[in-house]
C-alpha positions in Angstrom: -7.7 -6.3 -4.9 -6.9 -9.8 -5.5 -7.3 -10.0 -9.2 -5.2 -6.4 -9.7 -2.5 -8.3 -8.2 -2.6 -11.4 -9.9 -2.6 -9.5 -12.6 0.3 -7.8 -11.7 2.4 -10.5 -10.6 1.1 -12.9 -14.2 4.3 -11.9 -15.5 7.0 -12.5 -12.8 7.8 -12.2 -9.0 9.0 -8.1 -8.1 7.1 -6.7 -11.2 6.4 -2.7 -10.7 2.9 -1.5 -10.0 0.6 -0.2 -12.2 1.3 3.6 -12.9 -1.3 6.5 -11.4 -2.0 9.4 -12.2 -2.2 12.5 -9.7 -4.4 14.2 -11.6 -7.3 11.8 -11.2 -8.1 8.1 -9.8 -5.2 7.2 -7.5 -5.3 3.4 -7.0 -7.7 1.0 -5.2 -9.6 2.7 -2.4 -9.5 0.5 1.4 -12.9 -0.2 1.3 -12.5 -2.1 -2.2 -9.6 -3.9 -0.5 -10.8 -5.1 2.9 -14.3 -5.1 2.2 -17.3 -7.4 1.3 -15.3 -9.3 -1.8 -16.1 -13.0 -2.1 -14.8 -14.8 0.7 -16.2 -18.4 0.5 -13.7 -20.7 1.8 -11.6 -18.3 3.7 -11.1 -18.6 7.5 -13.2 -15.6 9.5 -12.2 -13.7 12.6 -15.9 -14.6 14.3 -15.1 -16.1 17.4 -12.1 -15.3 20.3 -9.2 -17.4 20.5 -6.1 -18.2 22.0 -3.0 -16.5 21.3 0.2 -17.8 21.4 3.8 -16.3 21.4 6.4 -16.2 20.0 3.6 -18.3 17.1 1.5 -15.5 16.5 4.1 -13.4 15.4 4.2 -15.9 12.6 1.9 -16.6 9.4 -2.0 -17.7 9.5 -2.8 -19.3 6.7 -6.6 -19.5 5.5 -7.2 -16.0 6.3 -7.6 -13.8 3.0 -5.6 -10.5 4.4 -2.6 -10.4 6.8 0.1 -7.8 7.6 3.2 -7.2 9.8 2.9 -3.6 10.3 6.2 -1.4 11.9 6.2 2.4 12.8 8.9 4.0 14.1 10.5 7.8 15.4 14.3 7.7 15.4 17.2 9.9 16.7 20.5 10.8 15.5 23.4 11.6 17.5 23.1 15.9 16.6 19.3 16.1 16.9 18.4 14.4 13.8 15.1 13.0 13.3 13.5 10.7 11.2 10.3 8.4 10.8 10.1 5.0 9.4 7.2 2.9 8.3 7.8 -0.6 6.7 4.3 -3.2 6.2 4.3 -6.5 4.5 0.9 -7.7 3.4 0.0 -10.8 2.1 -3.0 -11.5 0.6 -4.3 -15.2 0.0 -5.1 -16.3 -3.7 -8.0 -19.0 -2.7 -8.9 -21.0 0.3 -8.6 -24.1 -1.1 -4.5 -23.1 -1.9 -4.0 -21.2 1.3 -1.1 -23.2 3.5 -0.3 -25.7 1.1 2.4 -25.7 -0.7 2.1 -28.8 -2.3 -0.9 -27.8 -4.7 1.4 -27.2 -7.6 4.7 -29.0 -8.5 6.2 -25.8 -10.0 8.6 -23.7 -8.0 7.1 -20.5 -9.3 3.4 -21.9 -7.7 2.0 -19.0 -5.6 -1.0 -20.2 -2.9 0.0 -16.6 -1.7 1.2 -12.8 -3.2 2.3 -10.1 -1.5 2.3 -6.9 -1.3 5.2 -4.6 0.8 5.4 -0.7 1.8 8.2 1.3 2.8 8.5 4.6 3.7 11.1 6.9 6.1 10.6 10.6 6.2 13.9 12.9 7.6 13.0 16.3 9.0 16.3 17.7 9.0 16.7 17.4 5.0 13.0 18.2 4.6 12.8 14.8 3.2 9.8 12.1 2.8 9.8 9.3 0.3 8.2 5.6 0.1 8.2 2.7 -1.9 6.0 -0.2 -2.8 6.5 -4.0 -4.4 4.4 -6.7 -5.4 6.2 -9.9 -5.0 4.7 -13.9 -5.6 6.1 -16.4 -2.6 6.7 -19.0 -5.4 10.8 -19.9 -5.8 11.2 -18.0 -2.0 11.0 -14.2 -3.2 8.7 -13.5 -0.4 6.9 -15.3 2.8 6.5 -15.6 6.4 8.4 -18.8 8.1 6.6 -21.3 9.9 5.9 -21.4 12.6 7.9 -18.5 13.1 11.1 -16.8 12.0 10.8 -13.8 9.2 8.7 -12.2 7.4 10.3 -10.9 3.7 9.3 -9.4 0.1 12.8 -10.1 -1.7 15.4 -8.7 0.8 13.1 -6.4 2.8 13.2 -8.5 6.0 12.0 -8.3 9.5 13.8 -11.4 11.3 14.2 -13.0 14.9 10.6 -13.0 15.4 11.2 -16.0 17.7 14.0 -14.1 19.5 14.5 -11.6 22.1 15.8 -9.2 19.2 14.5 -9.0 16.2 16.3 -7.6 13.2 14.9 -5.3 10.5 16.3 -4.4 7.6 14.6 -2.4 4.0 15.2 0.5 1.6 13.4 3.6 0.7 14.9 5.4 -2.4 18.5 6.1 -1.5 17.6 5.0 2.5 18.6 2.2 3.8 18.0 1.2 7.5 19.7 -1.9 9.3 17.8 -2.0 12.4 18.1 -4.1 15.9 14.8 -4.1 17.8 13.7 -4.8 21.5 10.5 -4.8 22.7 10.1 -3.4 25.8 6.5 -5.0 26.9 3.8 -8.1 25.9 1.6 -8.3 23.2 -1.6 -6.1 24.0 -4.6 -8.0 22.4 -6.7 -5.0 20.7 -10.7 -5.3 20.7 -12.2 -7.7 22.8 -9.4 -10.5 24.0 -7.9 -9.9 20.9 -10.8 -10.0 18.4 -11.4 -6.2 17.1 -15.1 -6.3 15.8 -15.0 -3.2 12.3 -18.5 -4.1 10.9 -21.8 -5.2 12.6 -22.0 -8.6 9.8 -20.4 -11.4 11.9 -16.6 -11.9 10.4 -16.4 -8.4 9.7 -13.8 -8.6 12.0 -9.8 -9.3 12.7 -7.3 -10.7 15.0 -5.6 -8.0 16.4 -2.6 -7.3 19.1 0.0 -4.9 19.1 3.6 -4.7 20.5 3.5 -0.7 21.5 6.9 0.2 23.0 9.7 -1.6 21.0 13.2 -0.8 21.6 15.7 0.6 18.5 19.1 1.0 17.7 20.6 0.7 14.4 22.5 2.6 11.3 20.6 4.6 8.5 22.7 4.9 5.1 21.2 8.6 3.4 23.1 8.2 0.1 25.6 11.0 0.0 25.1 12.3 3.1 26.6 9.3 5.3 25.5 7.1 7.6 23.7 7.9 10.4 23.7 5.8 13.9 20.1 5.9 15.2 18.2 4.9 18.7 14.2 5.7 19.3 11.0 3.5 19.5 8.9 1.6 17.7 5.5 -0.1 17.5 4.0 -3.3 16.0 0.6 -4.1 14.7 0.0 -7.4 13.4 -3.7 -8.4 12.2 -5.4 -11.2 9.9 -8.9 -11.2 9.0 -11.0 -12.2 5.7 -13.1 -9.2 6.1 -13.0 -6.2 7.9 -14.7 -3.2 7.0 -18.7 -2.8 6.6 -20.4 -1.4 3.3 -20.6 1.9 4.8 -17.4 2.7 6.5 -15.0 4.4 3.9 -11.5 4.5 5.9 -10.5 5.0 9.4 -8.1 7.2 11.4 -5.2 5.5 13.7 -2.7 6.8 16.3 -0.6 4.9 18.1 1.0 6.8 20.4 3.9 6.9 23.0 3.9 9.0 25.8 7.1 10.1 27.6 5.8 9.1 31.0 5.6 5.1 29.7 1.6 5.6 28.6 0.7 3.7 25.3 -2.5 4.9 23.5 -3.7 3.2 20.5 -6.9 4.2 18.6 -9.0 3.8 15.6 -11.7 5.8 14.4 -13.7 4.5 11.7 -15.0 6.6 9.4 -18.8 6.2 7.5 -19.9 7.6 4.3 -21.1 10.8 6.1 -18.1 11.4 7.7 -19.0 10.6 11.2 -17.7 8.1 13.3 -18.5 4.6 13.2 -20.0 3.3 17.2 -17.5 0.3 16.7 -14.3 2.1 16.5 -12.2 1.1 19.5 -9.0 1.8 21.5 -6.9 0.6 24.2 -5.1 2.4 26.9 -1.8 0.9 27.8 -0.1 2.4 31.2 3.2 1.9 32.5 2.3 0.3 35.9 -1.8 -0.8 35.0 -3.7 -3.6 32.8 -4.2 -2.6 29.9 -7.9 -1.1 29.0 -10.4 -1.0 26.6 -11.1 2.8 25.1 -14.7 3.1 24.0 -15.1 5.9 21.5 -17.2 7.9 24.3 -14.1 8.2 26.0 -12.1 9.4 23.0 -12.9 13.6 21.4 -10.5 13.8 18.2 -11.1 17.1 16.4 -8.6 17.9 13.2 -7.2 21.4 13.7 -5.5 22.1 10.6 -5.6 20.4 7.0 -2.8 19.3 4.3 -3.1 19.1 0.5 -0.4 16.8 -1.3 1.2 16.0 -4.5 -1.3 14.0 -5.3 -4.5 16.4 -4.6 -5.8 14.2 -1.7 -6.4 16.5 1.6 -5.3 15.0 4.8 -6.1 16.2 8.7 -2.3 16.4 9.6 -3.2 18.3 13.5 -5.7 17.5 15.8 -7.1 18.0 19.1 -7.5 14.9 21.4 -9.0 14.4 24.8 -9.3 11.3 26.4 -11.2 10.1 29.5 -9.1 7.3 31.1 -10.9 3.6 31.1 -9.5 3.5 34.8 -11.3 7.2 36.0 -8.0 9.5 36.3 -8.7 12.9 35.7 -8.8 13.4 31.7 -6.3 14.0 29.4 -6.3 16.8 26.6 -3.3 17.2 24.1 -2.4 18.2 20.7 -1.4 15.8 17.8 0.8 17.0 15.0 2.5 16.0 12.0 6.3 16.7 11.9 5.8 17.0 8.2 2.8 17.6 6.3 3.3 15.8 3.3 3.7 12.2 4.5 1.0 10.2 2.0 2.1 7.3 0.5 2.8 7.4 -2.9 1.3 3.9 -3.9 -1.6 2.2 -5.4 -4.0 2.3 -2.4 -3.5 6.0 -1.6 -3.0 6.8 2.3 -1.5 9.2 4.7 1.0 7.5 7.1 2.9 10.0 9.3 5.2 10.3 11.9 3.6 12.9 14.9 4.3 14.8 17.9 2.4 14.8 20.9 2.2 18.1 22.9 0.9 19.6 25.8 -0.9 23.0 26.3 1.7 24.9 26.2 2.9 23.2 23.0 5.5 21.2 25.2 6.4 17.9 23.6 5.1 14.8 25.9 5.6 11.8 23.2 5.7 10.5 19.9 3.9 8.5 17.4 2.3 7.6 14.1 -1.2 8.1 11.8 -2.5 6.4 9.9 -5.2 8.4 7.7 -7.2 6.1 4.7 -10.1 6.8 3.1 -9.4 10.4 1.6 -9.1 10.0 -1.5 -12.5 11.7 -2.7 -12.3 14.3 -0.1 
């Protein structure tokens, strides 16, 4: 992954990927991106630590892969609904350059590139679209303050980080969203005290919290149609690792999900080669009036219901049946997941499905919200 960018980003800062085709390979797969690439040099998740806020929200430099990663399910004033998904990734060049800016006297010098996502999906016009740069931090175009501030690839921002409020602020297409955010609770450290072990080689791990019930309010511009004044939730994942996924896991399925009665329920399932999940995927569940708890995937049944082809040809789960035995011993819970739109794949150079969901009840009664996150498909 790191030479495809570099080779990018050779000729300047905001140049346009390289073009795919639908008809055949799509892009880099995530198991060529996060997985057993040389790392000498590079800082490993391997032990716990101590986390630290408002810092953490902030860059950690020394670690290969980091990203700032922001979900949302919005509301208009006449029952308007959208989805929103914006990530910035930044992805370390070489240990021996990672948090020094001082290792070149040019401007343009680059000890980090990054890489930014975009996507907002609007049910009401039957609309989805997304977006992708590739952006060098040499001359400011991109970065993450120190020790913390913003996080930004050109003028896609997410700002405040060391506030109360933070600001957010990105296109998509003919989109554009101006967003205030809250959070409502902590950080919830994922894994164990915040270290979330993927593969069984030591390192083959991240640093992982979330923020799971975030506060929004804000304007969305939709081109001709006007702008819209918007409330909802969001959610935020942040994670920095050198490598995270072992030689036989291919992808992984993740739901963060908010639940109308204040429950937060986020979960992974990593997928291996033979389709079944991996014993190390993880989960945490997140009540209103608890501590937060470990989910073990024992205590987690996730069965896709119905399937989705896209554009591109790659097939998606995009409904699925979930049933979950509560860490704290309350009687279980069984629900239905489902995409408000099945064709919600993001149209970039690592191909993956990242959605905006409802969650129902038995009778098909809405109970909360969320959003999936669906890699590794590509050769289905």
């Amino acid at each position: 992954m790191v030479l495809m960018l570099v080779g990018v980003l050779a000729a300047c800062g905001g140049a346009e990927p390289p073009e795919t085709d639908d008809t055949g390979v799509t892009g880099l797969r995530v198991g060529e991106a996060l997985g057993g690439e040389e790392t000498t040099g590079f800082r490993r998740a391997d032990t716990p630590r101590v986390f630290e806020f408002p810092r953490d929200h902030g860059p950690h430099p020394g670690f290969r892969n980091e990203w700032w990663y922001v979900t949302g399910n919005l509301d208009g004033p006449e029952g308007e609904r959208l989805g929103f998904h914006i990530t910035f990734f930044r992805v370390g060049l070489a240990p021996e350059l990672a948090g020094d800016a001082r290792w070149h006297d040019s401007a343009w010098a680059s000890p980090d590139i990054w890489m930014a996502h975009t996507a907002v999906v609007d049910q009401e016009a039957g609309y989805h679209a997304s977006e992708e740069r590739f952006v060098r931090d040499g001359a400011g175009l991109a970065g993450a303050t120190q020790p913390v501030g913003r996080v930004w690839a050109e003028d896609w921002q997410l700002a405040d980080l060391d506030q109360e409020r933070w600001t957010l602020a990105f296109s998509v297409d003919d989109y554009r969203l101006q967003l205030e955010l809250e959070p409502l609770r902590g950080p919830v450290l994922q894994g164990e005290a915040g270290l979330s072990q993927k593969g069984p080689e030591p390192g083959n791990a991240s640093y992982y919290y979330s923020m799971p019930r975030i506060a929004v309010r804000g304007e969305v511009e939709r081109g001709g149609r006007g702008n819209l004044a918007v409330t909802g939730q969001a959610w935020m994942d942040r994670e920095w690792s050198t490598s995270a996924l072992a030689e036989d896991q291919v992808g992984w399925d993740w739901f963060a999900l908010q639940f109308d009665d204040g429950l937060d329920v986020m979960y992974y399932q990593l997928r291996q080669e033979d389709g079944e999940p991996h014993p190390l995927s993880k989960g945490r569940w997140m009540s209103a009036d608890a501590d937060d708890r470990l989910l073990e995937p024992d205590q987690v049944q996730l069965e896709p219901r119905r399937w989705a082809t896209q554009p591109s040809g790659n097939r998606y789960p995009v409904e699925w049946a979930m049933r979950i035995e509560p860490p704290d011993g309350a009687a279980p819970r069984d629900f239905t997941v489902r995409a408000i739109r099945d064709e919600q794949e993001m149209d970039t150079v690592i191909r993956y499905w990242e959605g905006a969901v409802d969650i129902l009840d038995a009778d098909g009664e809405p109970m909360g919200r969320g959003f999936v996150e669906l890699t590794g498909y590509d050769d289905e």
